[in-house]
N, C-alpha and C positions, 0 to 999 in steps of 0.2 A: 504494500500500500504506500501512496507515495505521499509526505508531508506538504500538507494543506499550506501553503503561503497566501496573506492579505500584504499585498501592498499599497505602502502612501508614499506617494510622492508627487510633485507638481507638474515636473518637468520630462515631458517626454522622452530625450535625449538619454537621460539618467532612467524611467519607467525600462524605454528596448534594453539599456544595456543591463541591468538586474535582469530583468526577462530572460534573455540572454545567455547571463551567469548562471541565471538557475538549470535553463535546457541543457548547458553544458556540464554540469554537473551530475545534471540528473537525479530521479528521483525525487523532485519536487512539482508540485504542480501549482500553479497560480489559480486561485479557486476565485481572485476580489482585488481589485483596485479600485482607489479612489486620488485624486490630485487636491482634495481640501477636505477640511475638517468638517463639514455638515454630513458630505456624501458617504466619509470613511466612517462617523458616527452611526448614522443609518446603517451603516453592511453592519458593523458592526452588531449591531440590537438585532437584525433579523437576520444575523449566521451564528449565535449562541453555542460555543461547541462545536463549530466546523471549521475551524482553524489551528492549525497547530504553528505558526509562527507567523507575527507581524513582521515588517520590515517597514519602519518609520521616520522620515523625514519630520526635524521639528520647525525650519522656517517654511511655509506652506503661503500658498497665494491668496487661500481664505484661512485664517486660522492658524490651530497651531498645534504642532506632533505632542508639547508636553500633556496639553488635553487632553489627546488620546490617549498618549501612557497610561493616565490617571485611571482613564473607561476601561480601557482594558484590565485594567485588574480588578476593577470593583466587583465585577462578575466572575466572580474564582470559578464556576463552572464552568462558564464560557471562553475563560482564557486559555489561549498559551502561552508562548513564549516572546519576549517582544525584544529585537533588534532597533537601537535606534543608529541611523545610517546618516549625517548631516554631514555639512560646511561647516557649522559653528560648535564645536568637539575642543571645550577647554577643561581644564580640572574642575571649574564651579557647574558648566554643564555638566560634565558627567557625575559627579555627584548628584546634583537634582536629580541627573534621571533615574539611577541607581533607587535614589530614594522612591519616586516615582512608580519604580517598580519594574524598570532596562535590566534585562538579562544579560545587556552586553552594547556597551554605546560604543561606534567604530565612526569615524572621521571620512568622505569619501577622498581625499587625499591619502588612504591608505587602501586603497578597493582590495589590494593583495589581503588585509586582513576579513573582509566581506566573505572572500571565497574560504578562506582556511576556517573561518567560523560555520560557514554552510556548509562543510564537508564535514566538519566537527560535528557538528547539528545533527547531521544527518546518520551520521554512523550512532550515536547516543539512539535516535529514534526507533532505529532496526537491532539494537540489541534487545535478546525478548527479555520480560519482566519476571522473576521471578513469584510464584505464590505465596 
């Protein structure tokens, strides 16, 4: 089964190349996009538990990714895992978003780290669970 991705992001250019990264990676499937924070809200609420990882941009062209962190986790059943992916990746952002509730805040000035965390991701996902 392949891991549920929602993604936010505004910008096209950066949407194909995640897209992209994901295909080549493999094993993920892009289940939801959204480019602003109303639209990503909405999937959000009516995909409750059909996602097993965000992928989040926090400057947005309506809005804002810290928001979504926040929703995202208020629904512990509905969550997964949330990657925040930005420009703006300093020690006080990544803190907030840690707090927020970021599994893992990555810079896109590092994309090499993007993919070594989606392969990480992804081998975690396919190990089975024990009873």
């Amino acid at each position: 089964m392949a891991v549920r991705v929602f993604l936010v992001e505004d910008t096209r250019p950066m949407q194909q190349l995640i897209r992209d990264l994901l295909d080549s990676i493999g094993g993920y499937e892009l289940v939801g996009a959204a480019a602003g924070e109303t639209p990503a809200t909405d999937w959000l609420m009516e995909n409750r538990g059909r996602w097993d990882l965000a992928i989040v941009d926090l400057l947005l062209a309506e809005g804002s990714g810290f928001t979504l962190l926040s929703r995202c986790q208020k629904d512990a059943e509905g969550s997964g895992a949330v990657v925040v992916f930005s420009d703006y990746v300093s020690p006080a952002v990544q803190q907030r978003c840690n707090h927020l509730g970021a599994d893992r805040v990555i810079s896109k000035a590092h994309f090499a780290q993007l993919r070594s965390y989606l392969q990480s991701f992804l081998g975690r996902m396919r190990v089975p669970q024990l009873a």
